[in-house]
N, C-alpha and C positions, 0 to 999 in steps of 0.2 A: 366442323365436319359437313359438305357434302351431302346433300341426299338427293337433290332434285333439280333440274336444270328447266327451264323457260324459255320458251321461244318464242319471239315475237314471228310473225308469219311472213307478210311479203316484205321482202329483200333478203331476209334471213332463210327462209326455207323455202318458197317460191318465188316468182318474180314474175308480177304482173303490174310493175309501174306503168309499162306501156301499154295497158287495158286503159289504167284509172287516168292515164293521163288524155288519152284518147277520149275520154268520157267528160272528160272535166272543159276540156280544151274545144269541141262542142257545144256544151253547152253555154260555156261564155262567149262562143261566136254565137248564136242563139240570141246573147241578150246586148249583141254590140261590141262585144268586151271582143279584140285583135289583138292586145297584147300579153295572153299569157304564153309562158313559158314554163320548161323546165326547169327552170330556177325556182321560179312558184310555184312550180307541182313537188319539188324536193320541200317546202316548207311543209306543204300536205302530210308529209309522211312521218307517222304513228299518232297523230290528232285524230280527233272524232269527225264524223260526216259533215258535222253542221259547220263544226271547226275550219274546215277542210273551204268547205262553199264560201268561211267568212274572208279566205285569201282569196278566191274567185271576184267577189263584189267588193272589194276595196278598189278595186281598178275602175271602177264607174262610180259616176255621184248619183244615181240612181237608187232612192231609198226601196226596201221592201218587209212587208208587214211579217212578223213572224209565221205566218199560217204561207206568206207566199215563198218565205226560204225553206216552209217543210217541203212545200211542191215541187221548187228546186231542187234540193237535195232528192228526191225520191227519184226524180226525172233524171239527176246523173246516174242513179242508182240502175235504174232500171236499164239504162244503155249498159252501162259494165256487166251488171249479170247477161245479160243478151250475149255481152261479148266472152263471157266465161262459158258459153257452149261447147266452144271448140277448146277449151283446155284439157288437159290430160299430163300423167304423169313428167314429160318432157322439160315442164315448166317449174320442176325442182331442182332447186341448184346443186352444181355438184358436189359430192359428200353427203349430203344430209341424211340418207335414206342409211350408208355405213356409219356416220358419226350416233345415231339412233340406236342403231346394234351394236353401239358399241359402249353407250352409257348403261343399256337396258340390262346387258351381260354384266356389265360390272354392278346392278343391283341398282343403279343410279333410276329414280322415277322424272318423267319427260311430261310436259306438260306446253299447251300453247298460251299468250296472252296477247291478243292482237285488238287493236281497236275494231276493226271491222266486222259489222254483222253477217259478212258471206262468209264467215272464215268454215261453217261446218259445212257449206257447198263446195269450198275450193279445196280442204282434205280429202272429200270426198272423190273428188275428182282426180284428185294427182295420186290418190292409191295413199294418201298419208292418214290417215282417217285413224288407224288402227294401231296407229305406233307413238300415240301418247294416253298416259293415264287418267289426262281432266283436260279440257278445252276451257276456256276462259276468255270472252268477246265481247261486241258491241252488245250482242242479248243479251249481259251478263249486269251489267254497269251503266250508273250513272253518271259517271266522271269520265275524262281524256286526258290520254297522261299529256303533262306531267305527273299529272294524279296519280300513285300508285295504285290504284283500285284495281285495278284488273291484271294487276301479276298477286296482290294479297287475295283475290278470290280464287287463281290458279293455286297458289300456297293451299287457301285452303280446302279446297276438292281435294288434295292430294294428300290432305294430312299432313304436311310438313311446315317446320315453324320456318317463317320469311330470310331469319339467319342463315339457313341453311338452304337457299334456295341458291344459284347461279340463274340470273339472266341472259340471254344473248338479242342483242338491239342492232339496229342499224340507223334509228334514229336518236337524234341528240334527245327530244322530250321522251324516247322510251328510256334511257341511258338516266336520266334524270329521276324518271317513275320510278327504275329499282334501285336507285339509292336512296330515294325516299321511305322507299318502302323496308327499308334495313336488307334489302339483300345486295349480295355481290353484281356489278354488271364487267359485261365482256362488250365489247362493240366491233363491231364488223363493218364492211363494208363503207358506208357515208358517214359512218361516225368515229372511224379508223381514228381518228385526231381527238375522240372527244376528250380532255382531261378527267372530264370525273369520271370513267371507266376506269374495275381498278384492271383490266388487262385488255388491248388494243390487238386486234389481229385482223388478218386479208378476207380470209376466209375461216369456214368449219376447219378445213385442211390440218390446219395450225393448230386446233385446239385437245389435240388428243390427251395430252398430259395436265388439259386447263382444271380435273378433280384433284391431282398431284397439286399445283400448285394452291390449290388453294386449299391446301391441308386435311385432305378425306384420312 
């Protein structure tokens, strides 16, 4: 049975690839690096900060000391929040805000699990703040998925046991985290193909009947 659905954050429920990648993409021109891309910034996606920088400096034989990738990652950091000023609601994809109302009605509890420490900046911003029962983030965890940690710390803020939780990912390593973590995943979006999701769809759109299927 059904009780509680997971949402990982950007792709799934906002979309601000093109902030982080803006950010990322900067900063390796900063230290030489001309050849990233979007292909490398889609690896970025549902890994941790540090995680995130270590695809950035692969592209350079440039060694640097742990104390100098924290100042790296803080300095991509700090452009991206800058550049999350001007967000606002707009930057939620469509559905999300009905498919909400539409689990909450049917009793179902909503929760987020995103690697990212801006994540209680960027609900606040887009009006989503208020329409989950536990957040769960980079503040939360010491691990990146793969790691399940931070959809079993969403499990548990919400009280519900990991069995009965549904994920929705849009990365292959969050796709990976909730099946680790014993619960169900759904994939969206970039991870449309993933095999180990046990159900694949486009968007939210698709997912109305996803508590039916999986036996509420």
């Amino acid at each position: 049975m059904i009780k509680a659905v997971i949402f990982d954050l950007d792709g799934v429920l906002v979309t601000t690839d093109e902030l982080h990648f803006a950010a990322w993409k900067h900063l390796a021109e900063e230290l030489g690096i001309s050849g990233f891309t979007k292909t490398d910034n889609a690896r970025q996606r549902g890994v941790s900060r540090m995680a995130s920088l270590e695809v950035v400096l692969e592209k350079t034989d440039r060694k640097f000391s742990d104390e100098e990738k924290l100042t790296l990652a803080e300095k991509k950091n700090d452009m991206y929040v800058k550049s999350l000023e001007s967000l606002d609601k707009s930057a939620v994809l469509d559905g999300v805000f009905d498919f909400i109302a539409y689990l909450r009605s049917s009793g179902i509890k909503t929760a987020v699990g995103s690697a990212s420490k801006n994540t209680p900046l960027i609900l606040e911003k887009t009006d989503l703040a208020d329409k989950f029962d536990a957040v769960s983030c980079g503040l939360d965890t010491q691990k990146s998925k793969p790691d399940p940690e931070v959809f079993l710390i969403a499990a548990q803020k919400i009280g519900i046991a990991p069995s009965e939780c549904v994920v929705i990912e849009d990365s292959d390593a969050g796709i990976e985290a909730a099946k680790a973590g014993g619960m169900y995943a759904v994939a969206v979006g970039e991870a449309e193909n993933n095999s180990k999701a046990d159900i694949s769809v486009s968007s939210l759109g698709s997912l109305y009947r996803t508590i039916e299927m999986f036996g509420r």
